[in-house]
N, C-alpha and C positions, 0 to 999 in steps of 0.2 A: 504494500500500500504506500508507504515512504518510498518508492522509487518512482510508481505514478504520479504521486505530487512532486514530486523533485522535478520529472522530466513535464511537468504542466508547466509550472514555475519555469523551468530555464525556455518553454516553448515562448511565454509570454516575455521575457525578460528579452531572450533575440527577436521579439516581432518588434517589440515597443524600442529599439537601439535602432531595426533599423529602416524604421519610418524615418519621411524626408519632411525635412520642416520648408516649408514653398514658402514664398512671399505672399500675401496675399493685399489686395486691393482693395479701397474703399467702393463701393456703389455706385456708382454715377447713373445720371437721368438717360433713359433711353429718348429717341428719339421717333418720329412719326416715319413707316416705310411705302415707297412707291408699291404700287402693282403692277402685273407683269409689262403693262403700258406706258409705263409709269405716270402714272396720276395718285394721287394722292387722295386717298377716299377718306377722309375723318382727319382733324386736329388732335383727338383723344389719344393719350399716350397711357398703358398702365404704369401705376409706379408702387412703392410699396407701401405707398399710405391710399391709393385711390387712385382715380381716375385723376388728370389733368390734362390742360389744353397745350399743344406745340404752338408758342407764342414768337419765337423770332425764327426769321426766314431769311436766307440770303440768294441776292439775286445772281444767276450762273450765267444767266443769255447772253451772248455775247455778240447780238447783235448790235452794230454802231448807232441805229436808229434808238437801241434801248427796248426795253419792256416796258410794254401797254397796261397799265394801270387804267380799267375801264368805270366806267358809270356802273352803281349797283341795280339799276333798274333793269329792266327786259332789252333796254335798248342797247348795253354795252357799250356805248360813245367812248371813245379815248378818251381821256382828262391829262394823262400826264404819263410822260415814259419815262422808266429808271435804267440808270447803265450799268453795267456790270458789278458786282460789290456793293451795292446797297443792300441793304436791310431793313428789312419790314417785319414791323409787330400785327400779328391776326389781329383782326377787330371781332371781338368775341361779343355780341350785345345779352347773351342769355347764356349760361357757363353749362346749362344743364343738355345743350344742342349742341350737333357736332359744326365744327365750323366751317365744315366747306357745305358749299352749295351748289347742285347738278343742275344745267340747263344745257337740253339737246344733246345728251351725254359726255355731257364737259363739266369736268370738275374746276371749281371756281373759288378760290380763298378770299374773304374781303379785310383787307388790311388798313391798318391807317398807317398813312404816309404822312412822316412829322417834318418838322420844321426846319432848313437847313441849320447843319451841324449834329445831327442825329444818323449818322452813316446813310443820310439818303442823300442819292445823288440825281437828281430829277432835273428835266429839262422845263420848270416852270420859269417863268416871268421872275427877277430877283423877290419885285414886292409880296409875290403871293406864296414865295416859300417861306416866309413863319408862320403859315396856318396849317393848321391839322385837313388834311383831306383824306377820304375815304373813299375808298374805291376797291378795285378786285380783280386780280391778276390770276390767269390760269393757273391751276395747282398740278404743274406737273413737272417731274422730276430733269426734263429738259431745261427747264427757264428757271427754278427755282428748288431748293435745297433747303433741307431744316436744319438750325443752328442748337446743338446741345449748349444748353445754359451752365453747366459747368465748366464748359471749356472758359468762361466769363468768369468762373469762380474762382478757377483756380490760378488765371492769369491775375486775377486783382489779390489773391493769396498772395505771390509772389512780388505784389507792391505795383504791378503796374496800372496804368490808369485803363480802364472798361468801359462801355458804357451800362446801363443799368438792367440786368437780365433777369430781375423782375419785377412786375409791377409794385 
């Protein structure tokens, strides 16, 4: 019986030696994924406290003209085009609703576009870029990418200046 316990014992004594102690990694915010089309169907991210909304966006288009920033009405009218590397906060009016919007099978994010000096880079008129406008750029993974709000964390951890990743 003492040689069974002896030989458990020393079973346990080499597994627990020669476990590997890993690094392991704080949590970070996932972020909202395209489909196979990439379109972007929902704002809603899980995380481990609940549901929450993919709040900043960065613009990838690299068209010269810019990204179409449209009218939220039926009629989609351009208001304003952003060039490459801006960024845009979802305009979430109801937190409990996903924030993209389908029309004629197009998925559609409505953003507010802020004021110059807020990583937007818009081809408005001087005077009318310090006003908040609202409007809605196609949510598709061609023209536009979501921004994990960590990556804001952790650069402002290490003392640099951010802007502000959340509200």
């Amino acid at each position: 019986m003492a040689m069974i316990l002896h030989a458990r014992l020393l079973f346990w004594v080499v597994t627990a030696v020669s476990w590997t102690v890993l690094p392991v990694m704080a949590q970070r915010a996932d972020v909202v994924r395209p489909d196979a089309n990439g379109n972007f169907l929902t704002t809603k991210v899980q995380g481990n406290r609940g549901e929450y909304h993919q709040m900043l966006w960065l613009v990838i288009d690299q068209d010269p003209k810019g990204l179409n920033c449209r009218s939220l009405g039926g009629d989609a009218v351009p208001l304003v085009s952003l060039d490459y590397g801006s960024i845009l906060r979802t305009a979430i009016t109801q937190p409990q609703l996903n924030g993209i919007d389908f029309e004629d099978d197009q998925a559609w994010l409505p953003v507010d576009v802020g004021p110059r000096g807020n990583f937007v880079f818009d081809h408005r008129p001087l005077k009318g870029r310090g006003k908040l406008l609202r409007c809605r750029v196609r949510a598709n993974a061609a023209l536009i990418t979501p921004i994990n709000p960590d990556d804001f964390d952790e650069t402002a951890a290490r003392g640099l200046r951010t802007i502000h990743s959340r509200p």
